[in-house]
N, C-alpha and C positions, 0 to 999 in steps of 0.2 A: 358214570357220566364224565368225570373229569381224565378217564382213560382213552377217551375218543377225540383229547386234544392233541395237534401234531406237536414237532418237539420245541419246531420253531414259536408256538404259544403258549407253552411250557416255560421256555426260555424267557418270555415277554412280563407274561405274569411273574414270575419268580423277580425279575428285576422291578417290577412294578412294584411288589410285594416291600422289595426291601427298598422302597422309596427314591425311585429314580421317575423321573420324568420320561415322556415320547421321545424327546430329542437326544437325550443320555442315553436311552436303550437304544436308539438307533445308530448314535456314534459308535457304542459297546459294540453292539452287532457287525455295523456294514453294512446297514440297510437305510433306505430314508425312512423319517419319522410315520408318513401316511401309511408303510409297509407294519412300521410297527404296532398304527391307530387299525390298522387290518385284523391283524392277530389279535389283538386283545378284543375286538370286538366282535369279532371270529370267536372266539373263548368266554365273552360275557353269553353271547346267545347260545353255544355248546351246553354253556354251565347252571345258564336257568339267572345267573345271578343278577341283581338289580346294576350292579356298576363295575369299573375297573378292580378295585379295593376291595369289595368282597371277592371277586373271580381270585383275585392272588391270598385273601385268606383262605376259601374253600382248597387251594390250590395247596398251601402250604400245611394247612391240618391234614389234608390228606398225606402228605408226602412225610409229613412227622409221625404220621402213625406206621407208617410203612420204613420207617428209617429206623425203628426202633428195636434195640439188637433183642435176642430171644433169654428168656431168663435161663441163668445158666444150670447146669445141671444138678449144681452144688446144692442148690436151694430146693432144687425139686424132691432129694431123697430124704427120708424122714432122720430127723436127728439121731445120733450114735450117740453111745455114753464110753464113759472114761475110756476103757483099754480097748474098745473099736475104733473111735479115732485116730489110737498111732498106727494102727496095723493098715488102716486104710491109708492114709496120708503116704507119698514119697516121699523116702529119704532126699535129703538138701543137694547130695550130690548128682541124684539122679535129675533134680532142676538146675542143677547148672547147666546139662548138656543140652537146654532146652533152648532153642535162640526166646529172645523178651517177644511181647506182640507186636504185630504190626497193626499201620494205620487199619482200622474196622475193626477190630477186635477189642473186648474189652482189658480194662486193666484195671485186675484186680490182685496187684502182685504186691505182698505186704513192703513196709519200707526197707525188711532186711532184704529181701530177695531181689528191691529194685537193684541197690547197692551192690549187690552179690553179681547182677549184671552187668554195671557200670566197671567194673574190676574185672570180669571176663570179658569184657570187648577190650578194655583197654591194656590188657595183657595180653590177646590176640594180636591188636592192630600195631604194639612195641614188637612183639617177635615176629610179623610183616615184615615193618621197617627193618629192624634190623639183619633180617634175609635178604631185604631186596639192597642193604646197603655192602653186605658180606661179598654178594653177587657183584655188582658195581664193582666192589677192590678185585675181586679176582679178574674180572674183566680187563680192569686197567693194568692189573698185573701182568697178564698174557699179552695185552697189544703194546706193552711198554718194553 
């Protein structure tokens, strides 16, 4: 039901949702307010719902069950005992050449391995700099 709303009452509800008035979603958008009393009511009759506030909760339970990342696979295989576990786990350095996650993904990187990435960027982004500064002197060397 809630998949048959366009994107612009999507938009509407979701700022309803999170408590803004007709005429703040209409500033937010670029629309007038009666565009934006459209959609939503456009979106209460799509949704079956009795008012504004539920169309934007129906709207947001749905959108939080669908935003929810998949259980990872860690958890899915049956527990190992003692001398399975090292054999299965990577070695430390073979997660260093990992880049960290990005946004959407989860993070489940213990607090040594955050650190351990926080010292390989920052040892990367130092011999950056300092390439791009070596370059610079050579540069000025030759046009001087």
């Amino acid at each position: 039901m809630l998949d048959r709303l366009s994107g612009r009452q999507r938009e509407c509800l979701t700022l309803v949702g999170d408590g803004y008035t007709s005429k703040e979603i209409a500033r937010k958008l670029s629309i007038s307010p009666s565009t934006v009393d459209n959609h939503i009511n456009s979106a209460i009759h799509l949704t079956g719902a009795a008012n504004r506030a539920e169309a934007a909760r129906m709207l947001k339970q749905i959108a939080h069950r669908q935003a929810l990342p998949r259980q990872p696979q860690t958890l899915l295989k049956p527990e190992k005992t003692g001398t399975d576990e090292a054999v299965d786990r990577p070695a430390v350095w073979t997660q260093f050449l990992k880049l960290p996650p990005f946004r959407g993904t989860a993070d489940n990187m213990s607090g040594r391995l955050r650190t351990f990435h926080i010292v390989q960027l920052a040892i990367v982004s130092s011999i950056a700099v300092l390439a791009i500064a070596l370059i610079m002197a050579g540069a000025m060397h030759i046009l001087s």
